[in-house]
N, C-alpha and C positions, 0 to 999 in steps of 0.2 A: 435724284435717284429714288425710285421705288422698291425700297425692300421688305420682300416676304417673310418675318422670322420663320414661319414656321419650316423654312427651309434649313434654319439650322438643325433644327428639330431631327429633319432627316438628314442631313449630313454629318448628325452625330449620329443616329443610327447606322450611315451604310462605314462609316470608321468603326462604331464597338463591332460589327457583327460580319465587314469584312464583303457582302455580296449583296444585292437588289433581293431575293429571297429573304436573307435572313431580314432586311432591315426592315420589309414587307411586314415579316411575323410578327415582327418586334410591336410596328407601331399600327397594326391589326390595320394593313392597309393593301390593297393588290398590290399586286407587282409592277403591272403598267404606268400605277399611277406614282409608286415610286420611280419608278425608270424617268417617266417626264419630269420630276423634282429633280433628278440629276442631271437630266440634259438640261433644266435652267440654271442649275448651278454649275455647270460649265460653260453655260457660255457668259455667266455673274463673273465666275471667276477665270477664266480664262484658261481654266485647267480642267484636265482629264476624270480628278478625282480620284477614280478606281479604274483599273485598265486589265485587261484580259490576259493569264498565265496560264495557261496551258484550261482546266475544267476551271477554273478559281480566280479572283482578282485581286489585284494588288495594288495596294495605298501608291498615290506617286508622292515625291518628294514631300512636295507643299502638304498633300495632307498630311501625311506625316508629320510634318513642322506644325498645323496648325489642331492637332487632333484635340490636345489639354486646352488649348483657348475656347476650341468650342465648345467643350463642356464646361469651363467656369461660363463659360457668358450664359447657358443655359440652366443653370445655377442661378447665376446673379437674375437673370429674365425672372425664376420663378422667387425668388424672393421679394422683386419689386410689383408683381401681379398678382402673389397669394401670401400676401405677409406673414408671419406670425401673429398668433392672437395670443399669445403667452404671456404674461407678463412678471419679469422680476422683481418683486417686491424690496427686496433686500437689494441688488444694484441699480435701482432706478437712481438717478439723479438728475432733480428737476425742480424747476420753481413753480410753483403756484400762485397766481393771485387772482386773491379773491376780494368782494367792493359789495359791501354795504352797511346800513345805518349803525353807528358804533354803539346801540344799546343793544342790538344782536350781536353785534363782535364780539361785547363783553362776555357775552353768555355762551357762545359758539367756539368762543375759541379754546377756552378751556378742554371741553371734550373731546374738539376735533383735534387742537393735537399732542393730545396724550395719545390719542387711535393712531395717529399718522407715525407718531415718532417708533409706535411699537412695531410697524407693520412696514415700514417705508421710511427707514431711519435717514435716506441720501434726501429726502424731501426737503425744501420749504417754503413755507408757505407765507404771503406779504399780506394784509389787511389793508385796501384804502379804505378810507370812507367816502362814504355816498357826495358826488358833485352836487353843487348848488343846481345843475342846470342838467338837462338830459346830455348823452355823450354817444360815441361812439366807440368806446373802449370796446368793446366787446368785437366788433365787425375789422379792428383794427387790429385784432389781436395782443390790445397792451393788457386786459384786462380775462382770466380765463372763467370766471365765475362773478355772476352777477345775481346778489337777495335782495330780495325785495320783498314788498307787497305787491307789486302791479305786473300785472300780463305783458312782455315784452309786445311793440307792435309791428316790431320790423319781421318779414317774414324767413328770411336766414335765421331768427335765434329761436332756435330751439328750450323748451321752458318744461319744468314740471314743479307744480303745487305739493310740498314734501310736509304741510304743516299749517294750522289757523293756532291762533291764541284772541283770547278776548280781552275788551280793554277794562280796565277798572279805573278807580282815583284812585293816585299814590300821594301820600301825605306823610309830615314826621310822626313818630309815635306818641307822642305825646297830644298832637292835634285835639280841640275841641271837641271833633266828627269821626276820632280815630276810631270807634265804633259802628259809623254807618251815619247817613247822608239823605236827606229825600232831595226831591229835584227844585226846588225851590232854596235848599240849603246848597246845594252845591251850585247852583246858577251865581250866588252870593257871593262864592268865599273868591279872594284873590287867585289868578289860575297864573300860571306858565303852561309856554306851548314852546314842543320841539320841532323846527321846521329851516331844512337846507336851504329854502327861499325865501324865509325871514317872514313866512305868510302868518299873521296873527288874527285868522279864523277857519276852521274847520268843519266838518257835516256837522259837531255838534251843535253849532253855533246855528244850525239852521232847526233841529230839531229841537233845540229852546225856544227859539221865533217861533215855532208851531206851537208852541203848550203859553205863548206873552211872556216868554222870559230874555233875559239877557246876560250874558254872563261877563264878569269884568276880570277880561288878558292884560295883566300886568306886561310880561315881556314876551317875546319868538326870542328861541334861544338855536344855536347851531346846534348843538351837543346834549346827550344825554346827562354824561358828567355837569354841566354847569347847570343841565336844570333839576336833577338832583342835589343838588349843594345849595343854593335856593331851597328848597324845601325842607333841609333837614335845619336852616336857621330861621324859617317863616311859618305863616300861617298856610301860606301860597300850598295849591294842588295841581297835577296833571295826570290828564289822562294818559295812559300805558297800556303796552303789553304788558298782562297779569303775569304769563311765565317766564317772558322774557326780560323782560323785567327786574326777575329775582336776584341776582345778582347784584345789581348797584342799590337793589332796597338792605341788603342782607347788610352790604358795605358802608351804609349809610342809617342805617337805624329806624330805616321807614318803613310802613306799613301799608296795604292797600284795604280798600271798600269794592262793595258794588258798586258800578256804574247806574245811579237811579234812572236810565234811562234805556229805552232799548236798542242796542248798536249791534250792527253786526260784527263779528270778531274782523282781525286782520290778517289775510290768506300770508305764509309766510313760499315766495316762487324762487326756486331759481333758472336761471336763465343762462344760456353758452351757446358760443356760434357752432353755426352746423360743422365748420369743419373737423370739429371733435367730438362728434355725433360717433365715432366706430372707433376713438383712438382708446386705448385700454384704460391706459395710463389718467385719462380724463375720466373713462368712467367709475376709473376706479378713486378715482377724487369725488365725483358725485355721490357713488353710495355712502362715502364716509363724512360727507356734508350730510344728506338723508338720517342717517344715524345719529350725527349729533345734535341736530334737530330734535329727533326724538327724543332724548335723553334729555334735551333742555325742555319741551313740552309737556314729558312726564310729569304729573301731580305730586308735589312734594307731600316726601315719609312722613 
């Protein structure tokens, strides 16, 4: 069966207005061309519709019966084709989860949800960390917010760059170099590396081979936390994000340097499937992800 809504459209018209003129007026349409939406919906439905009283016409039975349905359904039509963009802050209730490397969790989640809890107390929100291995969460919808460093490559995930930070060496305080490092001194000192695929070398290691250096990776650690705790009882260094960073240095009693060499900083992206490219609710998780980035980026007082 081939059906026209827009014939409800007029058959709620010739009910509220009672005649082929008015329902004309109504939906700023001829007359004729309402007259033929009526003869298809008589012969759709097997009924008269409106029928001739003396100058006037009069609803038969069925419409009658059917006049309140057609106007919820054309209600309900326009709520599923021009939704609301409002969004209630105070009754939303919804989970969130968000997936990446837990030395930005650390940092991220503090101010994200203080914001969240003030503004959207029904919220909450779950932290995984970052997989050993690429995933699909996102496309699958397990996963609604995906940080990172890297430019998503599947073309459904929509991505925006909300933040860089640079890297430095982190070290205990007390360190030998806890004052600064030239590139020969830090190629030297015992290093830890954090890496989900247990990889123990990185671009630096290729731009020490450009200068004849080499530098000696004690361990690849999964976690931020264990290669922090490491450091605060060794001589051992690694390279971090400077701002991001702050937090597990603050907890920990460490300090950072320059990096003596020159790196580019690490873009901080997030990335979410298109189908929440226009849902409120999503964007309004994104701004407050955007925000707390900032606030973690910001240059300490």
């Amino acid at each position: 069966m081939q059906l026209d809504l827009n014939l409800l459209t007029v058959l709620d018209a010739l009910l509220e207005e009672g005649s082929v003129a008015g329902a004309a007026q109504r939906l700023r349409l001829s007359s004729p061309a309402i007259s033929r939406s009526l003869g298809r919906l008589r012969r759709l439905t097997g009924d008269d519709i409106l029928v001739r009283t003396g100058r006037g016409m009069t609803p038969t039975p069925y419409a009658v019966a059917v006049r309140e349905r057609v106007g919820d359904l054309l209600r309900q039509a326009q709520d599923v084709l021009a939704p609301s963009r409002e969004l209630d802050l105070a009754g939303l209730d919804r989970v969130f989860t968000l997936q990446c490397h837990d030395m930005l969790a650390t940092a991220l989640a503090p101010p994200l949800l203080a914001a969240v809890a003030a503004q959207a107390p029904g919220v909450r929100l779950r932290f995984l960390p970052e997989a050993a291995v690429d995933t699909d969460e996102l496309r699958h919808g397990r996963v609604d917010l995906e940080i990172g460093a890297a430019v998503p490559a599947l073309p459904e995930i929509r991505h925006e760059t909300v933040g860089h930070d640079q890297f430095v060496v982190v070290m205990r305080r007390d360190h030998p170099y806890a004052q600064g490092l030239d590139l020969a001194e830090f190629a030297a000192q015992p290093q830890v590396r954090i890496s989900r695929r247990g990889r123990l070398t990185d671009p630096v290691d290729a731009i020490l081979e450009a200068h004849g250096l080499r530098r000696r990776v004690l361990a690849s650690v999964g976690t931020a936390a264990v290669a922090v705790a490491v450091l605060a009882g060794s001589d051992s260094v690694l390279v971090a994000p400077d701002l991001t960073s702050r937090p597990l240095k603050t907890a920990f009693g460490l300090v950072s340097v320059a990096l003596p060499l020159a790196m580019e900083g690490t873009p901080i992206v997030c990335g979410w499937h298109q189908r929440y490219e226009t849902d409120p609710a999503h964007a309004w998780l994104r701004d407050q992800v955007r925000a707390a980035v900032t606030a973690v980026l910001a240059p300490p007082s």
